[in-house]
Steps between C-alpha positions, in 0.01 A plus 500: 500500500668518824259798631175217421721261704554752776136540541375159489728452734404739736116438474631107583640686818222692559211238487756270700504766765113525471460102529714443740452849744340387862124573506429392855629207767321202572632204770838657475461476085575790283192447225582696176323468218699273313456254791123519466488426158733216589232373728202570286702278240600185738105570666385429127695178403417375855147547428499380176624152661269501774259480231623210291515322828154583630359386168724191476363387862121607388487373142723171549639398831142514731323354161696178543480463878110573384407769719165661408448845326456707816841324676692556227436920477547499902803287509678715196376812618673452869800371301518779272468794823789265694707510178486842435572620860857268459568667190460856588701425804725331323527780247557779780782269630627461133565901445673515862222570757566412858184351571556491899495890449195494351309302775402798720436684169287275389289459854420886479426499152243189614335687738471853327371300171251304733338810643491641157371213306304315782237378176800385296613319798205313612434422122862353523438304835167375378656403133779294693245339717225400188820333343608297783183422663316454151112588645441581132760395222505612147177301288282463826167657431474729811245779638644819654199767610299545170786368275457147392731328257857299395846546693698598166826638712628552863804788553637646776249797475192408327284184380370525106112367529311423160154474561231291292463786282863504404604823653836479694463685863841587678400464888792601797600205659368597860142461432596129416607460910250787663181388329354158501566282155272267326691260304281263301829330386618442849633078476188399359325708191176302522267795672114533517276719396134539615213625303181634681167423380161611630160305399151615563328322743307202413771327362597136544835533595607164420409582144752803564720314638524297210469815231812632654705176496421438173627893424814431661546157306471626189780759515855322450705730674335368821675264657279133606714512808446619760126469338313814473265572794142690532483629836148674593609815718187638622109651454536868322243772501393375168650168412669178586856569523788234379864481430685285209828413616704390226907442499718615246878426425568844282433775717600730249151428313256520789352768320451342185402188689242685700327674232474150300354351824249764483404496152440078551323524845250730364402253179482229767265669717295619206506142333350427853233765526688620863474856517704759633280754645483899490496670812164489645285756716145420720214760476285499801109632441387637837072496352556183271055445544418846345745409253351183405151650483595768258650239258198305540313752344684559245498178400171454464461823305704369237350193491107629460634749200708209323331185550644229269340181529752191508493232279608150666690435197710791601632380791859294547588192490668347743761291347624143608837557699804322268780319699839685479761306353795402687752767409254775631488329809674686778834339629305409853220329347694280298704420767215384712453238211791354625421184840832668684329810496155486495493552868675788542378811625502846328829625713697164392416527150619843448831408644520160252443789256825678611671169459445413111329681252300380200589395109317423212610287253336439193439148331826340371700723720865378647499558847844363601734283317705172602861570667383863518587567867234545761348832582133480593229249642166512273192400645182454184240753604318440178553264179762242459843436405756182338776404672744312238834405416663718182828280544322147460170670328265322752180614704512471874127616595292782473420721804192719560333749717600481890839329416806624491894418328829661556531395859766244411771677406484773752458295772801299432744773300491242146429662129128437397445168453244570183356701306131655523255672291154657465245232371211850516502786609653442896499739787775432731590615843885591510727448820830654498764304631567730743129542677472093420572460902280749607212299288557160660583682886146657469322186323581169616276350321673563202812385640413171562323438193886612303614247701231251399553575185866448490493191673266348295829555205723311638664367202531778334691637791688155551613582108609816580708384768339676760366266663763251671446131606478552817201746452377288231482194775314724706146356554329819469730816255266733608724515812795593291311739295367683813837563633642619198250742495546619865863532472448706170240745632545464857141404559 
């Protein structure tokens, strides 16, 4: 028994002697093993609690202060590196380090590791600078060379890039401050998107015009403002060529967006018989006569061997032309029904087009409901709608082709004051409140028949308390209703 005592205790001794035997100085410091492990240990808990803390400020402190997604990862990032340089410092000092003896230590060390890491140091640099600056933060959709996709983390070293596909691609932080960025979440995510089109010659490009608006309108991921835009960039070798310039608010599905856009813009071209034409090549006949008189003969060869006499009955018919109905009228001609813009030339009405867009609404239709708030400005391009009250049940009047509604409660911010439906099948022209100044800046006309119009309501606006006795004494409203409109579209 006391020989196995004697020999534990002289391994004890011996591993002591190991543990605790010099391996080399450092700053004055004798470092032994057991002091490294005592390190490694204190380095551990240190960064254990680094961790709780950089979490706790991510996950709960910058949440109520409600910083965004991409403030929050910067802010507890540079918390976390700051916390963890105190601790290991703090941990050196804890197992007896002299840490003024380690300062010109540590400046060589600097300098040999900078020359032999020079990547891993600009990727550090660059990392520190992404954080602080914030060019990019984490959930921006960005564009680095041929990479394009989400921010899903920022360290010191490297950025983690998912593109649209779902793969995750690590890039080194420097090519984030050498090469130029394109960040489509950059303070405002709304970005556009342009679509080229090219249309064989021959084509009436208001009727394009229109095709392509109509496209754009259709797809709901397209935002009404700013208002899609056709813009007719120039004369190709072989066709007419355009631009659809739409705006989006979710970048990430341009793609998607785009190929929807095309699949709609080619159904409303065909529905329009506008053709997009195949590349085209002239041939040029140098004898075109001796040409000519060789077919000639030819022709009358075949004609003496077959002869087939023609019957009269034979021939065709020509048949009595039959009147389009309205909703295969094109968006310009029915506007031209219309007395504000009858007059208007070609250029004009193609950019009234870019301003609304057309709607069909079938008989019995609800077109806007009362206290719903205001939106749009209608004007009747075909059939006729009732304006009535749902809350007392009563009929105001009935409005028909060349009129228009709506105008009431965008011109003076109210809910709508009534309801309106369909009485048949109505074609309406569509004004966005948005491009609603645009339409009265470029058609006056208009403009002072709204304020006609409104005037000539009085009461109901008197009811609404809009109109004040003061205005109400006025000898003429249309005054009052002239301003308001100047001050609320700067006319």
């Amino acid at each position: 028994m006391d020989w196995i005592v004697k020999q534990a205790q002289s391994l004890f001794k011996a591993l002591s002697e190991i543990f605790t035997a010099d391996i080399f100085l450092l700053g004055g410091q004798k470092i032994t093993i057991f002091l490294l492990i005592e390190i490694i240990f204190f380095t551990l808990i240190a960064w254990l609690i680094v961790r709780v803390i950089k979490e706790w400020v991510k996950r709960w402190l910058l949440v109520r202060f409600g910083f965004d997604r991409g403030s929050r990862e910067a802010i507890s990032s540079v918390t976390g590196y700051i916390l963890a340089i105190f601790g290991f410092l703090i941990v050196l000092q804890k197992v007896g380090f002299d840490l003024s003896s380690l300062t010109v230590i540590a400046g060589a060390i600097g300098i040999g590791v900078g020359f032999a890491f020079k990547n891993l140091v600009s990727n550090f640099i660059s990392g520190i600078t992404l954080l602080f600056e914030q060019p990019i933060k984490v959930g921006d959709l960005v564009e680095v060379g041929d990479i394009l996709g989400t921010v899903e983390k920022i360290s010191i070293r490297s950025t983690v890039i998912r593109n649209l596909t779902g793969v995750f691609i690590i890039v080194p932080n420097f090519r984030f401050i050498e090469n130029e960025i394109v960040n489509w979440s950059y303070q405002d995510s709304r970005s556009g998107i342009n679509i080229p089109i090219t249309i064989a010659y021959g084509s009436d490009t208001v009727l394009v015009t229109e095709a392509l608006l109509a496209a754009a309108r259709k797809e709901p991921q397209v935002l009404s403002y700013p208002s899609p835009k056709v813009l007719f960039t120039g004369f190709g070798d072989n066709a007419l060529e355009f631009k659809l310039l739409v705006w989006i608010n979710n970048p990430r599905e341009q793609f998607l967006i785009i190929s929807s856009l095309n699949f709609l813009i080619e159904a409303e071209l065909r529905y329009r018989s506008i053709q997009i034409p195949f590349p085209q090549r002239d041939l040029h006949i140098q004898n075109p006569e001796a040409l000519a008189g060789l077919w000639q003969q030819n022709i009358s060869t075949e004609i003496t061997k077959d002869k087939v006499p023609i019957q009269s009955s034979s021939l065709p018919t020509r048949k009595k032309p039959i009147s389009k109905p309205f909703n295969n009228w094109t968006l310009r001609d029915l506007l031209r029904q219309v007395s504000y813009f009858e007059k208007c030339s070609t250029v004009q009405l193609r950019q009234l087009i870019e301003e609304g867009y057309r709607q069909v609404f079938p008989p019995g239709e609800m077109i806007c409901r009362e206290n719903d708030p205001g939106d749009a400005f209608y004007i009747i391009l075909s059939g006729s709608v009732e304006v009535f009250s749902e809350q007392t049940g009563k009929y105001i009047v009935t409005r028909s082709a060349g009129e228009f509604f709506g105008e009431m409660s965008l011109l003076m911010g109210i809910p709508r004051t009534a309801s309106i439906r369909s009485l048949e099948e109505t074609i309406l022209f569509v004004v966005d409140r948005y491009n609603l100044q645009n339409l009265l800046v470029k058609h006056q006309g208009l403009a002072d028949r709204i304020c006609e119009e409104l005037s000539q309501r009085q009461e109901s606006l008197r009811s609404l308390g809009l109109l004040t006795n003061e205005i109400a004494a006025e000898p003429n409203p249309l005054i009052w209703i002239r301003q308001r409109i100047k001050t609320l579209f700067e006319l």
